[in-house]
Structures are given as structure tokens and as C-alpha cells.
C-alpha positions as CSV (number, residue, x, y, z in Angstrom):
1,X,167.7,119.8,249.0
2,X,164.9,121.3,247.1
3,X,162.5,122.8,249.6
4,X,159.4,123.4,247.2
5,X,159.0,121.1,243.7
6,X,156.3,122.2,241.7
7,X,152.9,120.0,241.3
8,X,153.1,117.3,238.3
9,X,149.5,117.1,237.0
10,X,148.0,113.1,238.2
11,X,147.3,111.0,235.3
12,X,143.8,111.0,233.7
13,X,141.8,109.0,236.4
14,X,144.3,108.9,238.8
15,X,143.0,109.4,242.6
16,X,144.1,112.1,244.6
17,X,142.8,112.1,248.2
18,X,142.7,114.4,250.5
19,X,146.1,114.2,253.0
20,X,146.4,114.3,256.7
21,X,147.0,117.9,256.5
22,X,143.8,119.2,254.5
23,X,142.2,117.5,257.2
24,X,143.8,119.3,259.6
25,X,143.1,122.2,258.1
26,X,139.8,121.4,257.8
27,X,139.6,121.0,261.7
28,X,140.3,124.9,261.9
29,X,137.5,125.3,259.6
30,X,135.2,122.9,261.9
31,X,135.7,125.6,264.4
32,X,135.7,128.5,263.0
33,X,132.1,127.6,261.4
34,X,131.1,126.6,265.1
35,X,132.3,130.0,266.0
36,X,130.0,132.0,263.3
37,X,126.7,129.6,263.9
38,X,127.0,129.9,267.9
39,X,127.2,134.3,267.1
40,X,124.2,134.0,264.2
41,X,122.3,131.5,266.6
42,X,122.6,134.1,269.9
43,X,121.3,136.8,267.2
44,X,118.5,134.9,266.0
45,X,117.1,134.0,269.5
46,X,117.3,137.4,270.9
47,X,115.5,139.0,267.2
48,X,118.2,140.3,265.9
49,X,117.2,139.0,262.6
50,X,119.0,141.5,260.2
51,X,122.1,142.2,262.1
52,X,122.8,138.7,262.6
53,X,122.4,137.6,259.2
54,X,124.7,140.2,257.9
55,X,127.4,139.8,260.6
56,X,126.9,135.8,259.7
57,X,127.4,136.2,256.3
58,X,130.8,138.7,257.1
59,X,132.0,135.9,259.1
60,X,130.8,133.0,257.1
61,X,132.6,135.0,253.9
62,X,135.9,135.2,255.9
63,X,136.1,131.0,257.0
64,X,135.2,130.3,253.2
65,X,137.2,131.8,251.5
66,X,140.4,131.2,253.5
67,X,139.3,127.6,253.4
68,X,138.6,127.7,249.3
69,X,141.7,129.7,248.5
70,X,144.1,126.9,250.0
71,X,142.3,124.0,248.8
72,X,142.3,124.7,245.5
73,X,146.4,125.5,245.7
74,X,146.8,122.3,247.1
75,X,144.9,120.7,244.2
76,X,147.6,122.2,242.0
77,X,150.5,122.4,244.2
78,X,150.5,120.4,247.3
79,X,154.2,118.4,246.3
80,X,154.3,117.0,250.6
81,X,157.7,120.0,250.4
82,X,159.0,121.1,253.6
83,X,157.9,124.6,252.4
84,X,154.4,123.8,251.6
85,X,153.8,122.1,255.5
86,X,155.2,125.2,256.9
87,X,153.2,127.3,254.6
88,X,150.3,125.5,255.4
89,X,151.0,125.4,259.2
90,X,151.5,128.9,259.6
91,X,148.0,129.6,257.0
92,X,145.9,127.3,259.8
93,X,147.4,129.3,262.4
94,X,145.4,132.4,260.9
95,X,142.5,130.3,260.7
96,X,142.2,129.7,264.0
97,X,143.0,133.7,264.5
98,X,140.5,134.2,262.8
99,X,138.0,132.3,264.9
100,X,138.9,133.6,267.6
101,X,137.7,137.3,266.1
102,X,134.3,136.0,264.8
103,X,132.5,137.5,267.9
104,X,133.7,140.5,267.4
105,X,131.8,140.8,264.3
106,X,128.9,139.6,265.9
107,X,129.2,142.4,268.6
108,X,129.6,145.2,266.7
109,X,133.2,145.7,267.7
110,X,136.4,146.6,265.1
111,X,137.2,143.4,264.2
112,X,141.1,143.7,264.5
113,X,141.4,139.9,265.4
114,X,140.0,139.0,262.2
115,X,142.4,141.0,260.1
116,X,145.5,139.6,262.2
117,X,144.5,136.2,261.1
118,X,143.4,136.7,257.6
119,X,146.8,138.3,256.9
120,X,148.7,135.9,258.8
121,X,146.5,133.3,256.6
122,X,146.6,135.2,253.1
123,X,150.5,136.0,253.8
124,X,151.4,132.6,254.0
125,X,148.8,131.8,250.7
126,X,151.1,134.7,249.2
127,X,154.2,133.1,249.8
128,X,153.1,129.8,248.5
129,X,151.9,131.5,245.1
130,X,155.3,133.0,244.6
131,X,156.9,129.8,244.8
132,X,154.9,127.5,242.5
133,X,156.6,128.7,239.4
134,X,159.7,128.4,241.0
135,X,160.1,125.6,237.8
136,X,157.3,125.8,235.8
137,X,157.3,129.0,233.8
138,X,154.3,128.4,232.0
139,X,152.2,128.9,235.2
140,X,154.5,132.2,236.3
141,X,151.9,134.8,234.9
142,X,149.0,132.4,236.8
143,X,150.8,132.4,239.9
144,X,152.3,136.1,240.3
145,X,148.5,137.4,239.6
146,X,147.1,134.9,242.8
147,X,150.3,136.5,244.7
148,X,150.3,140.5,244.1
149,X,146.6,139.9,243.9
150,X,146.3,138.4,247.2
151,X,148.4,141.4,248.6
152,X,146.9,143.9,247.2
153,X,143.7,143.0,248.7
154,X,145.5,142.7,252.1
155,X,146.3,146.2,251.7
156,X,142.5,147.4,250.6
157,X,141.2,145.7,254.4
158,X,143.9,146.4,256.5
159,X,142.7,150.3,255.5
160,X,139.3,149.3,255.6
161,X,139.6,147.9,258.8
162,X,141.9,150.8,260.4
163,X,140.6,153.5,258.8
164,X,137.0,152.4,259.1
165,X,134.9,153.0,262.0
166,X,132.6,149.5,262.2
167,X,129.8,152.5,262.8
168,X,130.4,154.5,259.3
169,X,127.0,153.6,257.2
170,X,129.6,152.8,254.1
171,X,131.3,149.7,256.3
172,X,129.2,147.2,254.8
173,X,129.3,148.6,251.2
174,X,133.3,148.6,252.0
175,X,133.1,145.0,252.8
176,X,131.2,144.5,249.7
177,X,133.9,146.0,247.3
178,X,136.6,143.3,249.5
179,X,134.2,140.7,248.0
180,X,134.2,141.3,244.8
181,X,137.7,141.7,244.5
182,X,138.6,138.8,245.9
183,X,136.7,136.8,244.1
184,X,137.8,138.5,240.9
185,X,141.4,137.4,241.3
186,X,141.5,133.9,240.7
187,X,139.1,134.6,237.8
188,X,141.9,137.0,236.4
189,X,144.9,134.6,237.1
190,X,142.8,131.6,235.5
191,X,141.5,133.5,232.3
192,X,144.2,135.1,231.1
193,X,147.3,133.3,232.5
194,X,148.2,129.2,231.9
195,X,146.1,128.0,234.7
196,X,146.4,125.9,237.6
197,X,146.5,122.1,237.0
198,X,144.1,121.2,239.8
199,X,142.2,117.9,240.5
200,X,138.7,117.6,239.7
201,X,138.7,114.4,241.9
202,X,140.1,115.4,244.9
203,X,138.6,119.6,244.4
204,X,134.7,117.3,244.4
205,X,135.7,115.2,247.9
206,X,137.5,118.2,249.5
207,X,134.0,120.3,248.9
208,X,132.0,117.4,250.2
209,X,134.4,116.9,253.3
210,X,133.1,120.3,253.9
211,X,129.7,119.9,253.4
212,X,129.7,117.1,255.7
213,X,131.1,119.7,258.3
214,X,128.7,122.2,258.4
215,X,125.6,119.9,258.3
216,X,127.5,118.9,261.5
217,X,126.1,121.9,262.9
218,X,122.5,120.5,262.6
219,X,124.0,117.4,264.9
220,X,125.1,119.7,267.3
221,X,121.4,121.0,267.5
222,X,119.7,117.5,267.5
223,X,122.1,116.9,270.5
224,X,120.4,119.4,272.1
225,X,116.7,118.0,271.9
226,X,117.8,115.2,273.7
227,X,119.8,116.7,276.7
228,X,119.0,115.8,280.0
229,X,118.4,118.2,282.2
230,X,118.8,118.0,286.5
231,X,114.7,118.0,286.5
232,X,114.3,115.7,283.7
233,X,116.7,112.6,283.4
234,X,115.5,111.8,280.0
235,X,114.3,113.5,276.7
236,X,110.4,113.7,276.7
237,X,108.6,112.0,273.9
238,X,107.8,115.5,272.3
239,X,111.5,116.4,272.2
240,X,112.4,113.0,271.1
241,X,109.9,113.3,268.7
242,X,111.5,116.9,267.4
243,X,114.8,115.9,267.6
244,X,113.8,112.9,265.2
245,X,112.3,115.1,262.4
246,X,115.3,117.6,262.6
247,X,117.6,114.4,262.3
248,X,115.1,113.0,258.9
249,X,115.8,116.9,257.4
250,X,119.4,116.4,258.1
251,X,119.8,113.0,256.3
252,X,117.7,113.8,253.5
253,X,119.7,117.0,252.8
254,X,122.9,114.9,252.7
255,X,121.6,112.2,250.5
256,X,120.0,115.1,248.3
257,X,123.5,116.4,247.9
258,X,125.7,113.1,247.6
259,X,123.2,110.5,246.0
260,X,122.1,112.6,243.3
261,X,123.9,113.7,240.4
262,X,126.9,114.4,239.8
263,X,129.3,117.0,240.8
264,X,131.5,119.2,238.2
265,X,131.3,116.5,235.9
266,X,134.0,118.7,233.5
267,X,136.9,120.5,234.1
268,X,135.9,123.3,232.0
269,X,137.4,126.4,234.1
270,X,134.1,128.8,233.9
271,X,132.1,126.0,234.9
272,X,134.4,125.3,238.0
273,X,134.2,128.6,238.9
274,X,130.4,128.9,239.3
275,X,130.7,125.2,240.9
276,X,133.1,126.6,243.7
277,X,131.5,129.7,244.4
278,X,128.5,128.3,244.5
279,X,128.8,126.4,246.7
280,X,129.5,128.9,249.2
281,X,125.9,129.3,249.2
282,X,125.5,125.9,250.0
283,X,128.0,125.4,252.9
284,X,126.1,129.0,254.8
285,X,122.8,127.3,254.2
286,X,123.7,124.2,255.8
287,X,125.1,125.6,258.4
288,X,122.2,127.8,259.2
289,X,120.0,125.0,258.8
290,X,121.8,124.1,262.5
291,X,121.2,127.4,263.9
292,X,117.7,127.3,262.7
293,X,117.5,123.8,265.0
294,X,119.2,125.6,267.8
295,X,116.6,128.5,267.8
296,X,113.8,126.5,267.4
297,X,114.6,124.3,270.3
298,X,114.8,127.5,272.4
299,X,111.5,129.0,271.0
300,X,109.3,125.5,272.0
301,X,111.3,125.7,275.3
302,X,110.2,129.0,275.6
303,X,114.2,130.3,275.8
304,X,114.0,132.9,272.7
305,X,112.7,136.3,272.2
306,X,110.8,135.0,268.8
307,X,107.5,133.4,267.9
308,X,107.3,130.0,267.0
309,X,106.6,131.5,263.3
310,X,109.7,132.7,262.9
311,X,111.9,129.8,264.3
312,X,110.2,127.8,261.7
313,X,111.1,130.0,259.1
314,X,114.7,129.8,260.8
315,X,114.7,126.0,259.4
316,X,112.8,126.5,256.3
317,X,114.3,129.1,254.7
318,X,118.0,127.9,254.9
319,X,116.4,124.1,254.0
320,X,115.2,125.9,250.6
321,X,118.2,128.0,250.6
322,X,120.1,124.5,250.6
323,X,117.7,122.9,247.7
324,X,118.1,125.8,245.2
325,X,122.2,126.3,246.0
326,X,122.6,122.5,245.5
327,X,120.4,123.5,242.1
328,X,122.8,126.6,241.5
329,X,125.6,124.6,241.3
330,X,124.3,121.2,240.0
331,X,120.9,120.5,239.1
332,X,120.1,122.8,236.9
333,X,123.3,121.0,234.3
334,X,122.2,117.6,235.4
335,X,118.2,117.5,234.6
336,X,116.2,117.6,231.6
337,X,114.7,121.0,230.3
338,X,111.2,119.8,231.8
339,X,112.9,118.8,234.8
340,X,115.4,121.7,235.3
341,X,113.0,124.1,237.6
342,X,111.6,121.2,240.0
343,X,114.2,121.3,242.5
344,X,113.2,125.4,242.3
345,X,109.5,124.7,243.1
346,X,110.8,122.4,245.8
347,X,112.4,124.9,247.1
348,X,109.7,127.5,247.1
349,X,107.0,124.9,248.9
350,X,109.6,124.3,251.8
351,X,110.3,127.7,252.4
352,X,106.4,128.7,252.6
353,X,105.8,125.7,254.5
354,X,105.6,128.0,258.2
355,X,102.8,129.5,256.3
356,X,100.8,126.6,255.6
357,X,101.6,124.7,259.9
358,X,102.4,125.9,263.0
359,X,105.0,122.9,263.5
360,X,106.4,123.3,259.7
361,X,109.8,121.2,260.8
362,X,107.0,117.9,260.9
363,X,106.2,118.9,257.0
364,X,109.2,119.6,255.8
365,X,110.6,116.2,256.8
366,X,107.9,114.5,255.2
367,X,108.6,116.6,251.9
368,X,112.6,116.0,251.9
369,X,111.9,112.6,252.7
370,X,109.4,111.7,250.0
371,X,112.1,113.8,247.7
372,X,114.9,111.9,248.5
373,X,112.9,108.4,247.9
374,X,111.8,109.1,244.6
375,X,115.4,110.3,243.7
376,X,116.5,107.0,244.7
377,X,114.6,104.7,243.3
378,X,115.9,102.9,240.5
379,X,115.7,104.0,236.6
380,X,114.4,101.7,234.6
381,X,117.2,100.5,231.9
382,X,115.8,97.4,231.1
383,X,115.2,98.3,227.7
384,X,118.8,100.0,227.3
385,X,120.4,96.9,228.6
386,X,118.6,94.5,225.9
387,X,119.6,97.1,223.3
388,X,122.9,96.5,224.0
389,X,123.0,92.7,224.7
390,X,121.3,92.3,221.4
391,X,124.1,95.1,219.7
């Protein structure tokens, strides 16, 4: 019995949804994400501004890029093989490890957790890559780059880690050079080998899945305007009235991203590249766009150790952060050349809005909102549409 079959590329058109597993797997994610915005959240309400964002965007780097790696092997690869469940099993395992290390990172400590799970996680990603040209030896070169790459980069944090005091001024500019070379692998396997036949289909719902996950965050946040208390058995009508304009910038952020435009409308490999790292700008934004809630709600309750000032920024920032990524990795194809830059100067007005109200939140769910409405109203093709009945 064969234990691992390699992927047969689905028919032009052909759906491929995401399986029960991917979701699974996408469960780990949910946490881990939970993990890094409860750390960045407990930063930002105590003022530690700088160090929280840096130890967010360390964590944030870690949950991403385990979660991109695998999802875009089981695009290509993902045959429902004994081997590949396992595989996967045992690569959501170190997931979850890794989780469970995020507050490590967040406190300063050596994050030893962490490298447990991303090992356990990229081992298993490693084994997988080794395997897919068990048949297919066009995709062998491909394939062995994603594997001895992937292990060679296990070897550069695993010294970086053990080696590296967390305290040693070049830790960050260590974790830096980790970056780049892990992104520079699959850009070296897909360049210069045969390439991976992955699904443009099922790689655009598996990255909104995701993006449905870490708005989630800003859920979690709205939850907590309206939690009663045992002094007050109901939300008041200010919090109610807070917790609806965070909910209005929540909904308008996810019909800006999924009723607009249209997402990696080619297949063309540079393209899909800038589309899928993009978008880890994106899924942090969105995310922080919860903890900015969070903080916020602490700051009117008088819980945080920041002005009101800057827990507005807290939401506006990531809200233009989330406008201009979505731009980044979409817009900017879609629109005309006159219209390329608007979602830019969107962008810029929301994140100066703190400067312009106290309560900016109120303003920047009026400006989202009006956004979204004129983005969905409908063209007007009347004239197209006789063109062609009369052709």
C-alpha cells in the first residue's frame, strides 16, 4: 500500500476546498493568534509600546509562517495519504507548542518553547517535502530545495536561540536575518526548480478562512464592551454605543476585503508571491485592530496606563495598516491609474483621524462605512449590456 501518492494538478476550474484537516489546523492557528494579541494587548495597556510591537510582530512572524508554509504544500500535495495526516498531525502539534511559548517572547525570556515547536512543526514540513517527488521527478529539484532549505534554517535558530542571549543588542537583527531566509526559500525552490502545482482556488479561500480568524479578535474585544459586571447587570448605553461602532469598523473591514476585487486573479508565480507575503501584513493588522479594541476599552474604563490619544491610535493605525496591506496586495492591480492611490489616501485620513477627535473610533466608522457603500453600489453597464444585445 502506497503510503504517500503525489498531488495530480485539478482540472482548470475545478474546486478544491479546504478539508477537515486544514481546518483543524487552522484551529491551532486560532489559538496561537489569541496567544500573541492577549501578550501585544497586556503591552499596549501597560505603555509598553515599542517592546510589544516588536515581540508581536516575532510572534506574529512565527504563527504565519508555520501556518503559510503548510498550506501552500497542501495546495500542491495534500493526496488524503496516510503519510500526509500523520505529517500533518504531528506539524499541528508544534503549532500548538508554539503557542504555548508566545509569552515567553512577550516577557523577555529565551524563548526555548518556541523553538521546540517550530522544529517539531518544520521537521515534519521537512519530511513531507522529501516525499512529494517520491514519483514525480520533475518537481524533485523544487522539492529537495523546500526540504534542505527548511533544515538548514532549523539549524541557523536552534544556534540563534542557544547561543543567543534574548539580552545581546544583535538578537533582533539575528531574528531579522531568520526572516529573510526563510522567506527566500520558497522563492529559490519556485524560480529555479519545476514548481509546485498549487490551487489558486483553494490557496484564495484558505487566505480568507484566515482573515476571517484574526478579525475574530476584534469580536473578542466587542464582547468585552458589553460584559456585565456584578455592579452593573447590563452594558450602559455608552458602551453599547462603543461596542457598536467597533462592531461597524469590523464589518466594513471584512466587506472591504471580500466584496471588492478580486484576489490573485493569475497564477503567475512572482505575483503569488507578493500576494501571500503580503498578506501577512494584512492578517497582523487585523489582528491588532482587536487589541487596539481591547486597549481602548480599558483606557475609557480607566484600566490602562495610556491616554485616550493613544488607544485611538491603537485602532487607527492598524485600521490604515489594514486598508493599505489589502492595497499592497490587491488594489493597487485591480483599480485604474487615477484610482490606484485612493485606498492610500484612505488610509492616511484614518490613521490621522486621533488627531482631528478625541473619540476617533466614532469617525473612523463613519469613513469605513461610507467607503464600503460606495464600493458597493452597483456599476452602471447599461450601456455595455445594449452593446452586446444589439452585437
Amino acid at each position: 500500500m502506497r503510503l504517500f501518492r503525489p498531488h495530480q494538478k485539478l482540472a482548470h476550474g475545478e474546486h478544491r476546498a479546504a478539508t477537515p484537516l486544514e481546518l483543524l489546523f487552522d484551529l491551532a492557528t486560532v489559538i496561537a493568534i489569541a496567544t500573541a494579541a492577549a501578550g501585544f494587548h497586556h503591552g499596549l495597556a501597560e505603555g509598553h509600546i515599542v517592546q510589544g510591537l516588536i515581540s508581536f510582530i516575532m510572534a506574529f512572524f512565527m504563527i504565519w509562517w508555520s501556518w503559510m508554509n503548510y498550506t501552500w504544500f497542501a495546495s500542491s500535495f495534500d493526496d488524503r495519504s496516510a503519510f500526509f495526516r500523520v505529517m500533518t498531525l504531528i506539524a499541528l502539534f508544534g503549532a500548538l507548542t508554539i503557542a504555548a511559548g508566545i509569552p515567553a517572547v512577550y516577557a523577555g525570556q529565551p524563548i526555548y518553547t518556541c523553538l521546540i515547536g517550530f522544529v517539531i512543526m518544520r521537521a515534519a514540513m521537512a519530511a513531507l517535502w522529501f516525499w512529494a517527488p517520491h514519483e514525480n521527478a520533475a518537481q524533485r529539484f523544487s522539492s529537495h530545495t523546500y526540504g534542505w532549505g527548511i533544515l538548514a534554517m532549523q539549524a541557523f535558530w536552534i544556534a540563534a536561540v542557544l547561543l543567543t542571549p534574548v539580552s545581546a543588542p544583535y538578537y533582533i537583527w539575528l531574528f531579522i536575518a531568520g526572516v529573510i531566509g526563510e522567506l527566500s526559500v520558497p522563492v529559490l525552490a519556485e524560480f529555479r526548480g519545476e514548481g509546485t502545482g498549487w490551487h489558486r482556488g483553494h490557496i484564495i479561500e484558505r487566505y480568507g478562512l484566515v482573515t476571517i480568524i484574526v478579525l475574530g479578535e476584534c469580536f473578542l474585544s466587542i464582547v468585552g464592551f458589553l460584559r456585565q459586571t456584578a455592579e452593573q447587570l447590563s452594558p450602559t448605553p455608552e458602551a453599547m454605543l462603543h461596542a457598536v461602532s467597533c462592531a461597524v469598523i469590523t464589518f466594513c473591514m471584512y466587506g472591504y476585503y471580500f466584496h471588492w476585487g478580486t484576489h490573485l486573479p493569475e497564477g503567475h508565480l512572482r505575483r503569488a508571491l507578493q500576494w501571500g507575503y503580503g498578506h501577512f501584513f494584512v492578517f497582523a493588522s487585523a489582528a491588532c485592530t482587536g487589541v487596539g479594541f481591547a486597549v481602548l476599552r480599558e483606557t475609557l474604563g480607566g484600566d490602562a496606563h495610556v491616554d485616550l490619544f493613544t488607544a485611538e491610535l491603537s485602532v487607527s493605525i492598524p485600521v490604515a495598516l489594514f486598508i493599505l496591506s489589502t492595497w499592497l496586495v490587491r488594489d493597487r492591480f485591480e483599480m485604474g491609474e487615477r484610482r490606484c492611490f485612493v485606498p492610500v489616501c484612505l488610509a492616511f485620513v484614518i490613521g490621522a483621524t486621533p488627531l482631528v477627535m478625541p473619540k476617533a473610533h466614532f469617525l473612523i466608522s463613519g469613513i469605513l462605512l461610507a467607503t464600503v457603500a460606495i464600493l458597493a453600489l452597483p456599476k452602471n453597464n447599461g450601456k455595455k449590456e445594449l452593446l452586446e444585445s444589439q452585437g
